[in-house]
C-alpha positions, -999 to +999 in steps of 0.1 A: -862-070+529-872-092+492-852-068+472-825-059+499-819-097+497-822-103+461-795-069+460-771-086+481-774-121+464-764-104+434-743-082+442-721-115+462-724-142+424-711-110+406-680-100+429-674-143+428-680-149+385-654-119+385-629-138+403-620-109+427-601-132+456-593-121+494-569-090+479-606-074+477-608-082+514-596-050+541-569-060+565-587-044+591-556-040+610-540-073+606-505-063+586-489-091+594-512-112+568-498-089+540-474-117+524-510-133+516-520-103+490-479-103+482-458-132+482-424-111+482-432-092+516-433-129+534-393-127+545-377-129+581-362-154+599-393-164+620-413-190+609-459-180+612-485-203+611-519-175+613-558-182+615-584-157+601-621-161+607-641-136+589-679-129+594-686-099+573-714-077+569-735-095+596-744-125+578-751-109+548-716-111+529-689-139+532-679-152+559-645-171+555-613-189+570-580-187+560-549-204+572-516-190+563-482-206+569-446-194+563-415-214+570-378-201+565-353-215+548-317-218+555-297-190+547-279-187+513-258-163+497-267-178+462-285-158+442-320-161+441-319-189+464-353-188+483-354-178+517-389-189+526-417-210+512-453-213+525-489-221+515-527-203+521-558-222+523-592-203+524-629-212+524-655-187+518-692-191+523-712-170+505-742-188+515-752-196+480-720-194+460-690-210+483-650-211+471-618-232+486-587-221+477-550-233+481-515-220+470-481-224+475-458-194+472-419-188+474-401-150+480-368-145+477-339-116+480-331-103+443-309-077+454-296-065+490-274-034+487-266-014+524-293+006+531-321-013+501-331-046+500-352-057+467-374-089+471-398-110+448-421-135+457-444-155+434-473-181+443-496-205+426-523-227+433-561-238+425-598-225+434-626-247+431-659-229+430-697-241+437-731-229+443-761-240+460-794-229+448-812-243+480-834-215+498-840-190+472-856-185+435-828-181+409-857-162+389-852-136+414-815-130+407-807-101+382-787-122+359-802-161+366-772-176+346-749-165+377-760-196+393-744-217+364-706-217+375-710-246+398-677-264+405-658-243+384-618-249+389-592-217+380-561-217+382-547-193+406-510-171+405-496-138+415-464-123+413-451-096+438-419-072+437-409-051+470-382-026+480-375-026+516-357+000+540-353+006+573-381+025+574-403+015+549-418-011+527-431-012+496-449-036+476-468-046+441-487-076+434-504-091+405-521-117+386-509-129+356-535-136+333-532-167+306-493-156+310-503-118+289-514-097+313-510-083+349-543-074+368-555-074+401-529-050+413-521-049+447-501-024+461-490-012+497-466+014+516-458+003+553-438+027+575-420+030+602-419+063+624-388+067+644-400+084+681-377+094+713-399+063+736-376+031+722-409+008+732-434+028+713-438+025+680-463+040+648-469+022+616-490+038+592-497+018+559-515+025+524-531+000+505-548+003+468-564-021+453-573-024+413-589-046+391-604-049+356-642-046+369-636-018+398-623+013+406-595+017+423-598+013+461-573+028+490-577+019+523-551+037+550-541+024+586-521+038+617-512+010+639-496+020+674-481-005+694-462-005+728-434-029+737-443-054+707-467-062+733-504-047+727-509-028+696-543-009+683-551+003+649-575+028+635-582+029+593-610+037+569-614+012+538-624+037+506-660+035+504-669+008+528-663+024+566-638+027+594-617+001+607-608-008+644-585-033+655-570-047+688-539-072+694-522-085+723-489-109+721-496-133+750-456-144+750-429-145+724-444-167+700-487-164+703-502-136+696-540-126+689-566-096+678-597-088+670-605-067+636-642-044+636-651-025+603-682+003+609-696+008+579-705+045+565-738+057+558-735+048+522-727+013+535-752+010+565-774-012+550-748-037+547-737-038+587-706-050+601-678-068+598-657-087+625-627-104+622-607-130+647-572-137+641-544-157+656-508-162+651-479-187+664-444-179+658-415-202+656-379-205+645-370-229+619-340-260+627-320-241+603-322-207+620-317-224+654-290-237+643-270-208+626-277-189+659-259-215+678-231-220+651-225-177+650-223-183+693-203-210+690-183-193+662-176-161+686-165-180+715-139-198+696-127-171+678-120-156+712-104-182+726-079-189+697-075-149+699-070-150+735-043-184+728-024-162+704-022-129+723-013-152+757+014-165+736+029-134+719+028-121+760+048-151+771+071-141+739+075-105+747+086-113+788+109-139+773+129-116+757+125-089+778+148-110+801+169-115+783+182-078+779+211-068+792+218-055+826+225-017+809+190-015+796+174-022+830+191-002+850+183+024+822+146+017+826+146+020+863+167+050+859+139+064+843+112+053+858+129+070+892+130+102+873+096+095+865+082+093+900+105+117+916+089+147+890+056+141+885+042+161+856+004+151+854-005+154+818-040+161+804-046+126+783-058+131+748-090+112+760-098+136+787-134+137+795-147+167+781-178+181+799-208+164+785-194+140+760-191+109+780-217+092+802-224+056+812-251+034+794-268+029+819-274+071+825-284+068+786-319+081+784-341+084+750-321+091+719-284+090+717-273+125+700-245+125+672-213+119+689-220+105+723-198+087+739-209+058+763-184+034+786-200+002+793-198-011+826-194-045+840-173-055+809-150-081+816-119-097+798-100-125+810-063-102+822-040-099+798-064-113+769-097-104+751-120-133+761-154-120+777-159-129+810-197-145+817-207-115+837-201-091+805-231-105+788-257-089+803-243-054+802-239-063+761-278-072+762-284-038+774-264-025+746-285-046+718-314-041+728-306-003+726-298-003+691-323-025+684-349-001+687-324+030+677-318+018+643-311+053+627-276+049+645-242+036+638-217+028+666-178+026+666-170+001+689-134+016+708-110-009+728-085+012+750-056-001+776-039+011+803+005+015+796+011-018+810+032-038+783+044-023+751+027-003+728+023-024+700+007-051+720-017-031+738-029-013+708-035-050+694-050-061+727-076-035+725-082-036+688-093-073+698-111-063+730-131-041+710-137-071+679-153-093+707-177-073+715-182-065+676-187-104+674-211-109+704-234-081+686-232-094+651-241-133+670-276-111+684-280-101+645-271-067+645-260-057+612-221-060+609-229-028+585-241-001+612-208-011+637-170-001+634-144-014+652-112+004+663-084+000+691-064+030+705-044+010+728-032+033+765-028+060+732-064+077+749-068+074+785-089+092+805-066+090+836-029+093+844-017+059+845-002+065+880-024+048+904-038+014+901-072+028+899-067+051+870-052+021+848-087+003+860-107+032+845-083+034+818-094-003+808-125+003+791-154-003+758-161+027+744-193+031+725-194+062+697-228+065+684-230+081+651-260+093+634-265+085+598 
């Protein structure tokens, strides 16, 4: 037990005089703490505050606390403006060596093209060391002058680049070194497995580590989580052991887990590792603030449409009585003709077998090509203001997309043949835009939607009975695989 003791002492002042910080640490599940390892992974709109207790290797190793904090900014389209700023404070016990550390970091958006968004982040901050001799015989260490780093203060910084997609995240960290060198690398791959269930989801994730006194060290992950709600993740750290790890989101903005590493055989002597962590989520003033501007910024929009379109109505029946008594009796002349020999003709937006269906018969994936008619979408008659009772069919809808994000929609406004062409195929062109509006208000990327209005130019029914022009009256949804 002596020289297992005097191994582990050792072992503990040599990892510390070498300055290897918590990037040497597994996650052990907890992905959301990797903006701590790489400041330019810390982006959203969510603000996190997140508490780690570590107790590792049974007593034996360090156990330690960290606290990390992120906070949003408000949005800029400035170049590298930052988007969020944030600090980490950890204390690690080592029993006879001890460390408190605190930085600051900031991340950014260097780049953001449609599909590729590239980020940087860079922190800074200050570690005070210290060691207590109390309890044990420096004479017994390997190396006695470890014990002479006491309250040793370093200077601590990293910079981190990442490239982002939809479905997958990469990162690289680093220390600069008296402003020559990079070491300390840090890098990671996070993915994001598209599957048929919407609520299920798979991220795997790969993580190497590498410094200037070790080997290089991978450690891979598979976390599985159902409706953002309880999630469980399985790993093995590269010579260490496995990794086990259970969450649970208690409501929108708390959630909690528990991290276990096993060690291996090689590793047994060293025993286990358990971790504790905690999270509160929260959205900034700023972000509160632009949600309820974009709301309020829809809702006007449609009513100043909806002024102008009431208008140009009013406009259009003004001088429509104001033709002569030869063109209206022309017009009911035809119109006569009209419902004395009724030809029904197949509408160019017939319902082909299997191409429409109603969202709320939507099941799994939406296939390339399918078209969907909302129901319960309401304007107010004659304009292109939503109706209260629309909005929770369009929830529906976002939260659809949400967890489809492979497709693109084309947002379709059609009318019946009341009025005259030109304003109908301007009505429904605007029909469809609200909607478009509502969507990009939830945050749906403006990019993955289209907009179009066909006007009565595709109905699915002869306009002939009031019914048919009711069905006629539609949002038509085109999703679109890219």
């Amino acid at each position: 037990m002596k020289k297992k003791t005097q191994f582990v002492l050792s072992v503990l002042l040599a990892l510390f005089l070498n300055e290897i910080n918590a990037q040497q640490s597994t996650l052990m599940g907890h992905q959301d703490l990797l903006g701590v390892f790489n400041p330019s992974l810390n982006g959203g709109k969510m603000g996190q505050v997140s508490y780690l207790y570590r107790y590792q290797w049974e007593g034996l190793g360090p156990s330690s606390n960290t606290l990390f904090f992120k906070y949003p900014l408000k949005r800029s389209d400035k170049p590298y403006a930052p988007h969020t700023i944030g600090s980490v404070f950890q204390y690690e016990d080592l029993n006879i060596v001890n460390r408190a550390r605190l930085e600051f970091f900031m991340s950014n958006t260097l780049a953001n093209f449609d599909e590729f968004k590239i980020g940087f982040g860079i922190n800074a901050g200050l570690s005070l060391n210290g060691v207590s001799t109390d309890g044990f015989n420096v004479e017994e260490l390997v190396d006695p002058e470890l014990a002479n780093v006491d309250r040793k203060l370093v200077v601590t910084n990293r910079l981190g680049l990442s490239v982002s997609h939809s479905y997958v995240d990469i990162g690289f960290a680093g220390q600069l070194i008296n402003g020559q060198k990079v070491s300390d690398y840090h890098s990671s791959a996070s993915f994001k497995i598209p599957i048929p269930n919407p609520k299920l989801r798979l991220n795997p994730i790969l993580v190497m580590r590498m410094t200037e006194s070790f080997d290089p060290q991978m450690e891979g992950q598979l976390k599985t989580s159902y409706d953002d709600r309880i999630s469980f993740v399985v790993g093995y750290r590269e010579n260490f052991g496995a990794i086990f790890q259970l969450g649970i989101r208690i409501n929108q903005s708390v959630k909690v887990s528990y991290g276990l590493e096993s060690p291996n055989k090689n590793t047994s002597a060293l025993g286990m590792t358990h971790e504790l962590f905690g999270s509160y989520f929260f959205e900034s003033p700023a972000e509160v603030q632009h949600r309820k501007d974009s709301l309020i910024k829809v809702r006007r929009d449609s009513v100043n449409r909806a002024r102008i379109a009431k208008y140009q109505k009013e406009r259009e029946e003004e001088l429509a009585r104001k033709d002569s008594l030869a063109q209206l009796a022309e017009q009911a002349e035809l119109i006569e003709e009209q419902d004395s020999v009724h030809v029904v003709k197949e509408p160019s937006g017939g319902d082909p077998e299997g191409v429409y269906t109603s969202f709320s018969e939507l099941e799994g994936n939406a296939s390339d090509n399918t078209h969907v008619i909302l129901d319960h979408i309401g304007f107010e008659p004659g304009l292109y203001l939503l109706t209260p009772d629309s909005y929770a069919e369009l929830d529906k809808l976002f939260n659809y997309i949400r967890h489809h994000k492979s497709l693109h929609l084309e947002i379709q406004g059609h009318t019946d043949n009341s009025g005259t062409p030109e304003s109908n195929l301007e009505l429904s062109r605007y029909r469809a835009l609200a909607v478009f509006n509502y969507l990009v208000s939830r945050g749906v990327d403006p990019a993955r939607m289209n907009v179009v209005g066909y006007g009565e130019n595709q109905p699915l029914y002869p306009n002939d009975t009031p019914v048919n022009r009711e069905l006629n009256r539609r949002i038509e949804i085109v999703f679109i695989k890219k």
